[in-house]
C-alpha positions in Angstrom: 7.9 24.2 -23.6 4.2 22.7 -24.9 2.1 20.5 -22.8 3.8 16.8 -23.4 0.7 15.1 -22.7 -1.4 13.7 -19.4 0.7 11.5 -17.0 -0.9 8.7 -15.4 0.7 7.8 -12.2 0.5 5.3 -9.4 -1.1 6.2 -5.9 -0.3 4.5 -2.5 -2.8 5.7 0.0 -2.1 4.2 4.0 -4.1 5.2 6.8 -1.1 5.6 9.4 -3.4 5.5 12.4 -7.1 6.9 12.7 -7.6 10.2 11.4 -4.2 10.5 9.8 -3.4 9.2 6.1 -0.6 9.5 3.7 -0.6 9.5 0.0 2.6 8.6 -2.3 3.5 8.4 -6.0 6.1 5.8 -6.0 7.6 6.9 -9.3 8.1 10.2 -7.9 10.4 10.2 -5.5 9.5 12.3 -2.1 6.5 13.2 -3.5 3.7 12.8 -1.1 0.4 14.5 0.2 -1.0 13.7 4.1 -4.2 14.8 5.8 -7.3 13.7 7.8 -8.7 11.9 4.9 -8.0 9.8 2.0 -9.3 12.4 0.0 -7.6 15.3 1.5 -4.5 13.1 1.2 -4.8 12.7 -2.2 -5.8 16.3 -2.9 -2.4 17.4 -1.3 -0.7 14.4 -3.4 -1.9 15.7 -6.1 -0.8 19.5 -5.7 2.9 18.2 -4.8 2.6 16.1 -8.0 1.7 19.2 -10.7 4.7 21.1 -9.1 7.2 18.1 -9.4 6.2 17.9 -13.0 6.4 21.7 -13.4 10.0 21.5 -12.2 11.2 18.7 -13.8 9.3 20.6 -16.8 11.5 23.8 -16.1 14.6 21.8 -16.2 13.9 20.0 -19.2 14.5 16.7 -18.0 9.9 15.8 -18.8 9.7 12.2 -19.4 7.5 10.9 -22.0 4.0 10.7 -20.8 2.2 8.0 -19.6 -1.8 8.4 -19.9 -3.1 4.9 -20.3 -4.4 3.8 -16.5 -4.2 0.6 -17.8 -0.7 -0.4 -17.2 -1.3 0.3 -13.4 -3.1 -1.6 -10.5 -4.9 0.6 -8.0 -5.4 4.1 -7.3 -4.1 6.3 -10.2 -3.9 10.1 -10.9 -4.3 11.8 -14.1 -1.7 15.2 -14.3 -1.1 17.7 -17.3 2.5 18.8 -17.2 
């Protein structure tokens, strides 16, 4: 199947207590990253996120992309599917 496009998506980024943070995509469900920073959060967020596309790529079931960051309010991450 081609590349559909770049999908922008929504990130939530808590700091659950010092030294520990969390990173979700909302419209992905259970898709999350954690580590000892925001960024290292956010890098593991973003590995999960590739491979949730990738899957719902292999099953045919890829949404239309989203790649305007405009529709969203705070943190956003850009993904190839």
């Amino acid at each position: 199947m081609p590349n559909r496009g770049t999908y922008v998506v929504r990130v939530d980024v808590e700091e659950e207590e010092p030294g520990r943070w969390s990173a979700v995509v909302p419209d992905l469900p259970g898709c999350y990253g954690l580590g000892d920073t925001r960024e290292e959060a956010i890098g593991s967020l973003e590995i999960n996120a590739r491979d949730y596309l990738r899957t719902l790529k292999d099953m045919g079931r890829l949404p239309e992309p989203i790649d305007d960051a405009r529709f969203f309010d705070g943190p956003v991450l850009a993904l190839s599917a």
